[in-house]
C-alpha positions as CSV (number, residue, x, y, z in Angstrom):
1,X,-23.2,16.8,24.4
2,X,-19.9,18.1,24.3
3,X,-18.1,16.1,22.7
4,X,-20.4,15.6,20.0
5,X,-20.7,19.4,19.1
6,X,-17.1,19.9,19.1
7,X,-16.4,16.5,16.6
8,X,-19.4,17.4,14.2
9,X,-21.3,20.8,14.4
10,X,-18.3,23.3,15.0
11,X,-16.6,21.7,11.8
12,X,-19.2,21.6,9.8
13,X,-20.4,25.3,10.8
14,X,-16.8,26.3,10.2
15,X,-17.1,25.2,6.7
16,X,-20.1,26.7,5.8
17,X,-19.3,30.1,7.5
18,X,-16.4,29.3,4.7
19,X,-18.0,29.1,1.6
20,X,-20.7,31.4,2.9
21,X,-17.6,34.3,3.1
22,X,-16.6,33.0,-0.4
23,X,-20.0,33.3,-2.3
24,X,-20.5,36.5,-0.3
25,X,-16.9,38.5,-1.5
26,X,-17.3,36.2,-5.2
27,X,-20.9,37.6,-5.5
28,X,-19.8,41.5,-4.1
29,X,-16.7,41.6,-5.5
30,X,-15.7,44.9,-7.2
31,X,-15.9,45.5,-10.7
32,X,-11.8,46.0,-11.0
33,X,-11.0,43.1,-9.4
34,X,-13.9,41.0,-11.4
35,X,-12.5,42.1,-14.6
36,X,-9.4,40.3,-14.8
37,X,-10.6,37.0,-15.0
38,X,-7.2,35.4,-14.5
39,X,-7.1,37.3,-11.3
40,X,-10.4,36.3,-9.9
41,X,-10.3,32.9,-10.7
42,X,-6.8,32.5,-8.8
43,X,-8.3,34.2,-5.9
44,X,-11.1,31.7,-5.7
45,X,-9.0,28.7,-6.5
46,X,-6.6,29.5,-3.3
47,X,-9.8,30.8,-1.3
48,X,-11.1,27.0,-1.8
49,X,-7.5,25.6,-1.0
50,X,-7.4,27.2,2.4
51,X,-11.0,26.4,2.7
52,X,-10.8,23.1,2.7
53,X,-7.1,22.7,4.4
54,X,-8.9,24.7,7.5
55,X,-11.6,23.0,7.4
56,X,-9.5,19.6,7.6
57,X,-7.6,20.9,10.4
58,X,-10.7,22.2,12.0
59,X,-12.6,18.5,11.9
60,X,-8.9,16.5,12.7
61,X,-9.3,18.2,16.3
62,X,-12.5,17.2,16.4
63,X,-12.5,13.4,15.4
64,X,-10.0,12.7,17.8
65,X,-12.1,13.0,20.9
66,X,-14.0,10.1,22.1
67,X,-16.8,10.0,25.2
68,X,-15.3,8.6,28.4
69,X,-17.3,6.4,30.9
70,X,-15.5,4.9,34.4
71,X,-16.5,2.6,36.7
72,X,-14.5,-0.1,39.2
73,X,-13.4,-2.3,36.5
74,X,-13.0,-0.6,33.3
75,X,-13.2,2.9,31.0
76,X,-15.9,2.4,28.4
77,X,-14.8,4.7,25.3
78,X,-17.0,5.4,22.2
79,X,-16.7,7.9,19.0
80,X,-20.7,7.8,19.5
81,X,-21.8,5.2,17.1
82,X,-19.2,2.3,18.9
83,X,-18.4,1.9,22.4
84,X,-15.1,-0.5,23.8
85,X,-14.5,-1.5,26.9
86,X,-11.2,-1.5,28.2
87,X,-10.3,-2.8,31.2
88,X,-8.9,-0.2,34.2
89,X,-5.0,-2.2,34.0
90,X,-4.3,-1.5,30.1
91,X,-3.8,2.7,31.4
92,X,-0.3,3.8,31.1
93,X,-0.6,7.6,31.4
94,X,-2.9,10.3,31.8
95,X,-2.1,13.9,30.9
96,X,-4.1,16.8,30.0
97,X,-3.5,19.9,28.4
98,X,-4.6,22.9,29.7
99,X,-6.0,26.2,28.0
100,X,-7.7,24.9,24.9
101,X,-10.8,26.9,23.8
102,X,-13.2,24.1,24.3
103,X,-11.8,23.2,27.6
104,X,-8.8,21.1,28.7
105,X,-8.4,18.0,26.2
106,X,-7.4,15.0,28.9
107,X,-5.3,12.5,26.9
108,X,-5.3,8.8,28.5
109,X,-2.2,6.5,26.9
110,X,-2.8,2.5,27.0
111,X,-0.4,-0.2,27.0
112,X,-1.8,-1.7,23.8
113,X,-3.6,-0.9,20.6
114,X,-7.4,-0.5,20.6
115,X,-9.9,-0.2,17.6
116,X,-9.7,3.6,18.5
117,X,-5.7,3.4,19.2
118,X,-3.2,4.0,22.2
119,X,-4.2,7.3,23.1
120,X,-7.9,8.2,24.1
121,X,-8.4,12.1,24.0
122,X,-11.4,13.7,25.3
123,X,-13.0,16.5,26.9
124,X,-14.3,16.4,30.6
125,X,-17.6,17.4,31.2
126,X,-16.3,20.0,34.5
127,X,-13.7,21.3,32.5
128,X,-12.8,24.8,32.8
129,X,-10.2,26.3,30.5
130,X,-6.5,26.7,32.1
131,X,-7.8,25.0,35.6
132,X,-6.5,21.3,36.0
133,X,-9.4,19.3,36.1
134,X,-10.1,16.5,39.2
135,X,-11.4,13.8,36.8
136,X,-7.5,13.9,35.8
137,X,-6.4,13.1,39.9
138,X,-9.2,10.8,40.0
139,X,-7.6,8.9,36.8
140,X,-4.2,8.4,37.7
141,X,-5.4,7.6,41.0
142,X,-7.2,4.6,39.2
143,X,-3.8,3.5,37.9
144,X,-2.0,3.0,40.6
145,X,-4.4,1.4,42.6
């Protein structure tokens, strides 16, 4: 559940609360500021800009996580609408990086390209936010065995 409201509601929440700040200062704008035109309409042209340059940075961090199942053999990865499997010897490296909002964002590296690329970033489940998570220790245990 996670995963999914971090790659598609919080952009798409983001953007609205957006435009929704937009149409709110464009409707209630002040009469001085609404009568030079020039002046208005380069305010809403750069609002929009950083509008959608925000909201593209917003959904980037989101698109890149993917849902991570384990078991003896292999990780199963999917960006909900596919799942790969890929077997347990194709993991180089696992890191994580602690602190993020959302949790910690657990980055596993593979020794070859996938459909969903080298590096499979997701969010564990336990995570708590600055606190190494043990699905990490549990990982990296997997790759040396």
């Amino acid at each position: 559940m996670q995963t999914w409201w971090i790659k598609y509601f919080t952009p798409s929440a983001f953007a609205l609360s957006m435009v929704g700040v937009g149409l709110w200062f464009g409707l209630f704008e002040s009469a001085s500021v609404q009568s030079t035109v020039s002046g208005v309409w380069w305010a809403v042209a750069l609002y929009c800009v950083a509008t959608v340059v925000l909201t593209f940075l917003v959904a980037w961090q989101g698109l890149q996580l993917k849902r991570v199942r384990v078991d003896d053999e292999a990780l199963y990865v999917s960006n909900l609408f596919r799942e790969i499997r890929i077997p347990l010897s194709e993991m180089e490296r696992v890191s994580e990086f602690l602190g993020s909002r959302q949790g910690n964002r657990v980055t596993i590296t593979l020794r070859s390209n996938t459909p969903f690329g080298r590096n499979i970033v997701f969010l564990p489940m336990s995570s708590r936010s600055g606190r190494p998570d043990p699905v990490v220790h549990e990982l990296r245990a997997l790759i040396h065995s």
